[in-house]
KEDO-919849 format. One record per residue (C-alpha): chain; residue number from 1; x, y negated, z. Coordinates in Angstrom, 2 decimals, decimal comma. Each point is the difference from the previous one (the first is absolute). Example, Ala and Ser with C-alpha at 12.3 -4.5 7.8 and 13.67 -1.06 7.14 Angstrom:
// KEDO-919849
['A'; 1; [12,30; 4,50; 7,80]] ['A'; 2; [1,37; -3,44; -0,66]] 
***
This chain:
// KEDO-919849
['A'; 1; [7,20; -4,19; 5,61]] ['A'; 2; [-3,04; 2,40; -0,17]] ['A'; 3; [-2,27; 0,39; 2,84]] ['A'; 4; [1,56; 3,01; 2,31]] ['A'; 5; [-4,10; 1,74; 0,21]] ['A'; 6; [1,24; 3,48; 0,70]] ['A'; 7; [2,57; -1,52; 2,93]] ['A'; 8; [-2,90; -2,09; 0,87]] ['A'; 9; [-2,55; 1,98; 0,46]] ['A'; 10; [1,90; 2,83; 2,03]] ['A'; 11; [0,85; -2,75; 2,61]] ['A'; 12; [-3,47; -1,50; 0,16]] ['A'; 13; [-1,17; 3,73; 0,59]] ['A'; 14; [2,20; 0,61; 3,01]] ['A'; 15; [-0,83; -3,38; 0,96]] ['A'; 16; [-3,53; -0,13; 0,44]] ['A'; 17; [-2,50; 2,82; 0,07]] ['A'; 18; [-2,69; -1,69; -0,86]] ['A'; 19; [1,19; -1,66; -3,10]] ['A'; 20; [1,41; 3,42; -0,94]] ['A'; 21; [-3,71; 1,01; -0,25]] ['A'; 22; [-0,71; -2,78; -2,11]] ['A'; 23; [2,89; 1,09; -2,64]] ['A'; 24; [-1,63; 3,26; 0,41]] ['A'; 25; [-3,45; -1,54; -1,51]] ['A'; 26; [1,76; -2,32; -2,14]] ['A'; 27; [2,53; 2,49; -1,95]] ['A'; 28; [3,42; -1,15; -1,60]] ['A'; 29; [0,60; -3,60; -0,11]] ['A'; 30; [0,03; -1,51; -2,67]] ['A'; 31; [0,70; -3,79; 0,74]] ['A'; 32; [1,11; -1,94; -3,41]] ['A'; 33; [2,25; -3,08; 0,18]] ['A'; 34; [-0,42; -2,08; -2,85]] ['A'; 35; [3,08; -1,24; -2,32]] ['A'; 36; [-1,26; -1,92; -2,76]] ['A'; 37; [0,13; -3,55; -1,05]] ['A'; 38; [2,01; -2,25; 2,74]] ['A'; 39; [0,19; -0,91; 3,64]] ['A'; 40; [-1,79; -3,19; -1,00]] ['A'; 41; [-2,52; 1,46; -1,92]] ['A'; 42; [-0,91; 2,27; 2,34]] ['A'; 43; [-0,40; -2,78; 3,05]] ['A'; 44; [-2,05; -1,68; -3,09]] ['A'; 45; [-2,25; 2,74; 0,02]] ['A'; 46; [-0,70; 0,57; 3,73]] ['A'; 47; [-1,01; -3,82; 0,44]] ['A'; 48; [-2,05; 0,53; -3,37]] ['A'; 49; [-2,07; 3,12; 2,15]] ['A'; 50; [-0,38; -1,37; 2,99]] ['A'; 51; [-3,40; -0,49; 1,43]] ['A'; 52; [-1,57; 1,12; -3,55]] ['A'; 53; [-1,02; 3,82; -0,69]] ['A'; 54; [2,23; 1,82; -1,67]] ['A'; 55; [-1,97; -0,15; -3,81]] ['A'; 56; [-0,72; -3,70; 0,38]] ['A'; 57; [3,78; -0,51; 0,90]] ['A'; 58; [1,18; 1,99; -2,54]] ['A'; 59; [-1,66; -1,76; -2,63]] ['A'; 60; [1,38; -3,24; 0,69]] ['A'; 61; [3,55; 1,56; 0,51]] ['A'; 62; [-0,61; 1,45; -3,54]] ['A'; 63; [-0,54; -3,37; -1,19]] ['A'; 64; [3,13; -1,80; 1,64]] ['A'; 65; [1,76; 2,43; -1,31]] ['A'; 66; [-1,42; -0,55; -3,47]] ['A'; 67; [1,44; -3,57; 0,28]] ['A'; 68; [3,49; 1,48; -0,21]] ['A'; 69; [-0,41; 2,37; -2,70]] ['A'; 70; [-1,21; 2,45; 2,64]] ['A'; 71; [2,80; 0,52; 2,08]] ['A'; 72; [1,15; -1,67; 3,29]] ['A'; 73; [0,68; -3,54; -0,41]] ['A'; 74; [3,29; -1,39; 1,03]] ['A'; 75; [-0,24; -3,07; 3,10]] ['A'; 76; [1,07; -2,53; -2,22]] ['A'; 77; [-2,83; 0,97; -2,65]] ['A'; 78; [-2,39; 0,00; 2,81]] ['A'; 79; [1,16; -3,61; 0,92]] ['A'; 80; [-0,44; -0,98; -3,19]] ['A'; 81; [-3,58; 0,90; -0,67]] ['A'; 82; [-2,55; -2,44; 0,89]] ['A'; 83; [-2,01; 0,38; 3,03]] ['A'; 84; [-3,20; -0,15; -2,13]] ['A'; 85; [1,26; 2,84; -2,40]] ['A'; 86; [0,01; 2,29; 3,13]] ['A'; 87; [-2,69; -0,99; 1,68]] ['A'; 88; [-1,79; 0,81; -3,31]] ['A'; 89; [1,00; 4,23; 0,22]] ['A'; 90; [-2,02; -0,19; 2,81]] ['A'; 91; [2,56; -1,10; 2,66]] ['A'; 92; [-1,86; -2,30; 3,33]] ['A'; 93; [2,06; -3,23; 0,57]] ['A'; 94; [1,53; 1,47; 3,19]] ['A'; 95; [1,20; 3,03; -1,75]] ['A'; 96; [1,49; -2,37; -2,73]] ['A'; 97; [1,66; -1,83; 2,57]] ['A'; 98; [1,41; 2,82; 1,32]] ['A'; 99; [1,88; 1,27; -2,88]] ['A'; 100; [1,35; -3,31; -1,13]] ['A'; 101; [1,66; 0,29; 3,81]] ['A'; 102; [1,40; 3,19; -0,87]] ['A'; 103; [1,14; -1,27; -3,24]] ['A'; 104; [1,65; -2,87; 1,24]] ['A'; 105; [1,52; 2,29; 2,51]] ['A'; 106; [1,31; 3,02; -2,68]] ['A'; 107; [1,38; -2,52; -2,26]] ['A'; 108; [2,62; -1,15; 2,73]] ['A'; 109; [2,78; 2,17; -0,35]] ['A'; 110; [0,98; 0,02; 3,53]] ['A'; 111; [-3,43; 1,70; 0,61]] ['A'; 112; [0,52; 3,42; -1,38]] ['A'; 113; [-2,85; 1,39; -1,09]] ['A'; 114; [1,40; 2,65; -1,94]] ['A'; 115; [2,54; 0,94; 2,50]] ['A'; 116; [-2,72; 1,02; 2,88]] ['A'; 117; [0,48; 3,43; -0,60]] ['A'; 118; [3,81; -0,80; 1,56]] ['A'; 119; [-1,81; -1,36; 3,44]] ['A'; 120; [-0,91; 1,86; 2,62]] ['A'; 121; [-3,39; 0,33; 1,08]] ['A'; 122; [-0,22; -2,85; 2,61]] ['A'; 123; [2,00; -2,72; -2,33]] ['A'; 124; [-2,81; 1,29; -3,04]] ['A'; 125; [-2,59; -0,65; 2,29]] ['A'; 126; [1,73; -3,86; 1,49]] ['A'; 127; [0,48; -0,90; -4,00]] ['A'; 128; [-3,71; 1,32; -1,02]] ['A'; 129; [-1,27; -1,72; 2,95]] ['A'; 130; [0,76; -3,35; -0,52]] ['A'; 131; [-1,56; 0,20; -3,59]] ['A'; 132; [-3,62; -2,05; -0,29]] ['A'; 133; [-2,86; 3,26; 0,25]] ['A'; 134; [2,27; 2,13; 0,85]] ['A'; 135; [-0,74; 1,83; 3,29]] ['A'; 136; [1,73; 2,83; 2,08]] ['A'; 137; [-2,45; 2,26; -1,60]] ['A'; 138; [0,81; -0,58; -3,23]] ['A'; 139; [3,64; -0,38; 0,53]] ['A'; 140; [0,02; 3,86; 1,63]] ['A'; 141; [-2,40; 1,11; -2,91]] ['A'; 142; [3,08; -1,14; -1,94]] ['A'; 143; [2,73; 1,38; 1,97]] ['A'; 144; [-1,91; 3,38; 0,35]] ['A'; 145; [-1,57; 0,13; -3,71]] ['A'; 146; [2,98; -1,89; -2,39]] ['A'; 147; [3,20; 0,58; 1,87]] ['A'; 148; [-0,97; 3,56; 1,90]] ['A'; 149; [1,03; -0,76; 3,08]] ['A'; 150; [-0,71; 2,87; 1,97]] ['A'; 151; [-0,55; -1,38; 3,67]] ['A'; 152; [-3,13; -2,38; -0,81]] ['A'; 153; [-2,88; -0,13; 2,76]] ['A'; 154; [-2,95; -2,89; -1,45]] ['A'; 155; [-1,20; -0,27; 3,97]] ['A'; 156; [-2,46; -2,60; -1,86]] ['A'; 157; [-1,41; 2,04; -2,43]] ['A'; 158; [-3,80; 0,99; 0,49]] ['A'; 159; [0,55; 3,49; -2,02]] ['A'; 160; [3,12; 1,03; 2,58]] ['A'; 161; [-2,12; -0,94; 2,84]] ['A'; 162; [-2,95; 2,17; -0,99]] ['A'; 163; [2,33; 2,57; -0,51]] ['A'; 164; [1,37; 0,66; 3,26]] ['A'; 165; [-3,51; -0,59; 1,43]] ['A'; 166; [-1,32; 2,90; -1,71]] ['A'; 167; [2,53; 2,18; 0,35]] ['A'; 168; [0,31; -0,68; 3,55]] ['A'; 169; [-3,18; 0,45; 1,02]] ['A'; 170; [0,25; -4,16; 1,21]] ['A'; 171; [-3,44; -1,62; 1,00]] ['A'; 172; [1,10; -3,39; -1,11]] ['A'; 173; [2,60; -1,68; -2,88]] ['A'; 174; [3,68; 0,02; 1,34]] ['A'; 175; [1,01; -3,05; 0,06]] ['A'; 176; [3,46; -1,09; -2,04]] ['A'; 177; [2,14; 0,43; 3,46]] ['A'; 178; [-1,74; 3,43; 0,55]] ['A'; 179; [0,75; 0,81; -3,74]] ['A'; 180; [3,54; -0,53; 1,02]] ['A'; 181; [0,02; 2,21; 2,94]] ['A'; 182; [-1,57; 2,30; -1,46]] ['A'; 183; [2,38; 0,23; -3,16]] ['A'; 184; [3,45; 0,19; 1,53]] ['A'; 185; [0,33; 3,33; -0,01]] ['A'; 186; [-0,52; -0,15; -3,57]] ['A'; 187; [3,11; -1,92; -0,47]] ['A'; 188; [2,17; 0,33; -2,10]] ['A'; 189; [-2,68; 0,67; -2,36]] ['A'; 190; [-3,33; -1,93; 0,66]] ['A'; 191; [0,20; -1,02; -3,65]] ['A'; 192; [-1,28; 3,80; -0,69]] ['A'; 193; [-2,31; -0,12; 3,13]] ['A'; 194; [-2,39; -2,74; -0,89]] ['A'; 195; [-0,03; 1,73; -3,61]] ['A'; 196; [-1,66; 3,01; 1,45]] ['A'; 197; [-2,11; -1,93; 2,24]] ['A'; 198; [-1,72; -2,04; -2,99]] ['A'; 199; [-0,13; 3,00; -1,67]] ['A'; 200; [-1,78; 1,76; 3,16]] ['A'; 201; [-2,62; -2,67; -0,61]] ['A'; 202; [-0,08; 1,72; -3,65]] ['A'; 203; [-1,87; 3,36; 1,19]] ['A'; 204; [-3,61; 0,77; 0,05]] ['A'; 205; [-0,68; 0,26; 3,79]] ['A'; 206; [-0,82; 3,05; 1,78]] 
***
């Protein structure tokens, strides 16, 4: 189902003046959920980015991915390459690790991977969750970026909390439980919120 943006940002308008402002600066949004590949593959790639910069993680993503004939590799092929053949794309021990866990996780067909679009948000998150390297971060990142869930609020997330500091005039960082409080007015639709408040941190200031 696509993102309801239009619906979305009329309610987050009437919602909150402030952040109507800050669609003002922003313009239309223009938030992209991405479709490709697999529900594995794309957990595969967010533990492959983590902690690296983007270029650097990208690289060695490109070169998993070259292991497989360049496309997302199934959990059993991932089980069944060596721990040395991965580490040698460029992969650190703890990442390797982590996607063997994953693996070993996919491949059991009582886990589902490929059925998480059919869960909603808080079982995605439970199931992400208990995955090796896989964080509440990166489990919303999924929900909000893979499946387009449109009620997604990353309290965690540096970007979101610079965000509402700057566009409401706060002295200090919120913290996550003041990102929270701050952001339920946004609801149903906080998904579309934090979009235009990364993007905020887009523009040249004044």
């Amino acid at each position: 189902m696509p993102l309801p943006r239009k619906k979305a940002v009329a309610h987050l308008r009437a919602a909150d003046p402030v952040l109507a402002g800050v669609i003002d600066r922003v313009g239309p949004c223009r938030l992209q959920i991405t479709t490709d590949g697999t529900h594995f593959g794309a957990v595969v790639s967010s533990i492959v980015y983590q902690q690296l910069s983007g270029s650097a993680a990208g690289t060695i993503h490109g070169r998993l991915l070259a292991l497989f004939g360049d496309r997302d590799p199934t959990p059993r092929e991932i089980l069944k390459t060596s721990d040395a053949a991965l580490r040698a794309v460029g992969l650190s021990g703890q990442k390797t690790a982590y996607l063997k866990d994953l693996a070993t996780r996919a491949a059991q067909r009582s886990f589902g991977m490929e059925r998480l679009h059919n869960l909603p948000d808080d079982e995605v998150m439970e199931t992400l969750i208990a995955i090796k390297g896989v964080g509440r971060w990166t489990a919303q990142m999924f929900l909000m970026f893979r499946l387009g869930r449109p009620d997604v609020l990353p309290d965690l997330d540096l970007g979101i909390q610079k965000g509402i500091q700057l566009a409401y005039g706060m002295r200090r960082l919120p913290t996550p439980p003041q990102v929270l409080k701050r952001g339920a007015v946004w609801a149903p639709y906080r998904t579309i919120a934090s979009w235009y408040l990364w993007r905020l941190l887009d523009l040249p200031s004044d």
